[in-house]
C-alpha positions, 0 to 999 in steps of 0.5 A, a space after each residue: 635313642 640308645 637302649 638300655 639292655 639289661 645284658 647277662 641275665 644268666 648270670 645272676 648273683 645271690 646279694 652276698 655275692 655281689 657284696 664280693 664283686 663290689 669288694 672286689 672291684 674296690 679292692 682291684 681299683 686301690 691296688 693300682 694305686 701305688 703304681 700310679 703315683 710312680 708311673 700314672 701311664 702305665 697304669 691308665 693304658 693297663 685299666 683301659 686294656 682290662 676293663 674295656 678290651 681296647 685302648 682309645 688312641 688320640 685319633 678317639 675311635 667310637 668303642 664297639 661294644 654297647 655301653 651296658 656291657 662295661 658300664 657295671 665295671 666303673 668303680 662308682 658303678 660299684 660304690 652306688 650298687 654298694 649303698 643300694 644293698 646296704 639298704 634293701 637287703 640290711 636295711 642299713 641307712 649309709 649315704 656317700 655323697 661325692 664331688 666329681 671336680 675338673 675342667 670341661 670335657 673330663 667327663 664327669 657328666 658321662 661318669 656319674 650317669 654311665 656309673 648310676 646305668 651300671 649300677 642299676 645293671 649291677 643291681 638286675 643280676 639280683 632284683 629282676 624289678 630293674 629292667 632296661 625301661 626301669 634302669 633308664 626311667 630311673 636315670 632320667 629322672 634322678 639326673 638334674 641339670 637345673 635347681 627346679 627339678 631338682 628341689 620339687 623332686 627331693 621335696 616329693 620323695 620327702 613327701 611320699 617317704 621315697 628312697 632312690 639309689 642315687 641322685 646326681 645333680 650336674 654343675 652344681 655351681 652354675 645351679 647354686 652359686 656359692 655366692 648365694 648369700 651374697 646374691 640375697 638367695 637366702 632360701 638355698 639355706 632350706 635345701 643345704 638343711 634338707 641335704 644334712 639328712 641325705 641318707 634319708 632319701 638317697 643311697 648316693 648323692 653325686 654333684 659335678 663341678 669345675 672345681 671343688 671351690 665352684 660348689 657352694 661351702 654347705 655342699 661342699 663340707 657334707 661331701 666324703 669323697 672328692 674325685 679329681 676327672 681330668 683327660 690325659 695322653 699318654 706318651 704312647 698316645 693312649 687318650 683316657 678320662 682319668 679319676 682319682 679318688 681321696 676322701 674330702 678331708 685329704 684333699 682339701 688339706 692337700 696344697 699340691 699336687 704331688 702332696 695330694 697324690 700320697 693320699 689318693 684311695 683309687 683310679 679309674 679310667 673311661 674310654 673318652 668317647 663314651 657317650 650317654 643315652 641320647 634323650 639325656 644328653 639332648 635334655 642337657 644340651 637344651 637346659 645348658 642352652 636356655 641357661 645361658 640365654 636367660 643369664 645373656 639376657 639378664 646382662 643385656 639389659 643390664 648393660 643397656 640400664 648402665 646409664 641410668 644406673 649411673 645418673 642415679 648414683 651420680 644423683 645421690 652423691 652429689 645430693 649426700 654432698 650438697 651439689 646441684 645435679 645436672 642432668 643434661 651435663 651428667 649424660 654428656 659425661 656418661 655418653 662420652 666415656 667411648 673409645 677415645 683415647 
């Protein structure tokens, strides 16, 4: 398993300094902006080089230095720090509760998790109660790749009147589908209720999805910022993950891409093989696979079901219009809708 070390302890910062180094780092993140609608390129190859000390190329080299070292520097490493501060130390109650949408192998899973480590990183420059066992006890149990952990865990913080710097909860359309009420899954409507007072119990509520449209609506219309992942090459075959961030409102009003890009906020980039701790990813890996076995099932037997499905509904139509049902001629119909031409 990769350790999680809490590096730099000589550098500790007062919270009024690391209020600087977050308004920093969001200021530095949106400079970059102007530059990138004209020449995205140029831009994703100088963030790599600055923020990382070296430019993964499509040959997709393994970086050498130890992921803590530069997870503090992602831009929502900083954003989540952010809503920690503003509670402990102001004791200010302000959630952000942002969608992370793209295809598979964006990296948004790795972003939100290595983002919440730097965070937790940023945090231990400050509070020495965030050690290395800490940082990554507190990452694994607020990460939720299935809807049962996470509804018990949010239940429990309720209980016990808990508060945790962020949560992340991964493809959130595979857990929730937005067709929720169209399934007869009427109980979603109690946690999307429980989400509206987010900010109760959570600093930074983070969902990952395919698509800003996969996410469920009630999810969707309490998300502020949207971030846009997507991997690209540059054409001097620089590979980076790519993440564009707007506010909810800017987004969704955006019918194009080009249209969208005239109201991005900032851009980040990850190195492409950035991996996370790996008890994390083989927890993934494991409920992503029991996931799909138990839907594979449930198709399974409902393709073997098919003929009696369809015997009973042939039963009733003909009972509806008055006709006798023949049960032997029904399954000779039904067995020979095969192959043929």
């Amino acid at each position: 398993m990769q350790s999680i070390r809490v590096l730099g302890r000589r550098i500790k910062y007062s919270v009024d300094e690391l209020f600087d180094h977050i308004y920093v780092s969001k200021v530095e993140h949106n400079r970059f902006v102007k530059i990138y609608r004209e020449r995205p390129a140029s831009v994703i190859e100088n963030l790599m080089a600055r923020k990382y000390g070296k430019r993964i190329t499509y040959r997709y080299e393994d970086l050498d230095t130890s992921f803590t070292v530069f997870a503090p520097r992602m831009l929502l490493a900083n954003l989540i720090a952010e809503r920690f501060l503003l509670f402990y130390a102001r004791r200010i109650l302000k959630n952000i509760t942002i969608s992370i949408v793209g295809m598979g192998g964006a990296g948004k899973t790795t972003y939100s998790i290595m983002s919440s480590i730097g965070a937790l990183l940023l945090l231990s420059r400050v509070y020495d109660e965030f050690t290395g066992d800490r940082i990554h006890l507190l990452v694994s149990s607020m990460t939720f790749f299935e809807p049962v952990g996470m509804v018990s865990t949010i239940k429990r913080m309720i209980e016990e009147q808990k508060w945790s710097p962020f949560i992340i909860v991964d493809d959130i359309g595979s857990q929730i589908s937005k067709y929720w009420i169209f399934l007869g899954q009427h109980f979603w409507a109690y946690l999307f209720s429980v989400l509206d007072q987010v900010k109760d119990w959570c600093g930074s509520l983070i969902l990952t999805a395919k698509s800003l449209n996969s996410i469920p609506g009630r999810l969707r219309e309490i998300s502020d910022i949207v971030v846009e992942a997507r991997e690209v090459t540059t054409e001097n075959g620089i590979v980076a993950d790519v993440f564009e961030y707007y506010r909810y409102e800017d987004y969704v009003s955006s019918h194009s891409r080009s249209s969208r890009l005239k109201k991005v906020m900032y851009v980040d980039v990850m190195p492409p093989t950035t991996r996370i701790p790996d008890d994390l990813w083989e927890r993934m890996m494991e409920i992503r696979r029991a996931t799909g076995i138990r839907r594979l099932g449930l198709i399974e037997k409902s393709i073997k079901a098919l003929p009696e499905i369809e015997k009973s509904r042939i039963k009733k139509t003909l009972e509806r219009l008055g006709l006798p049902f023949e049960s032997e001629s029904v399954e000779e119909g039904v067995e020979g809708n095969g192959d043929e031409g």
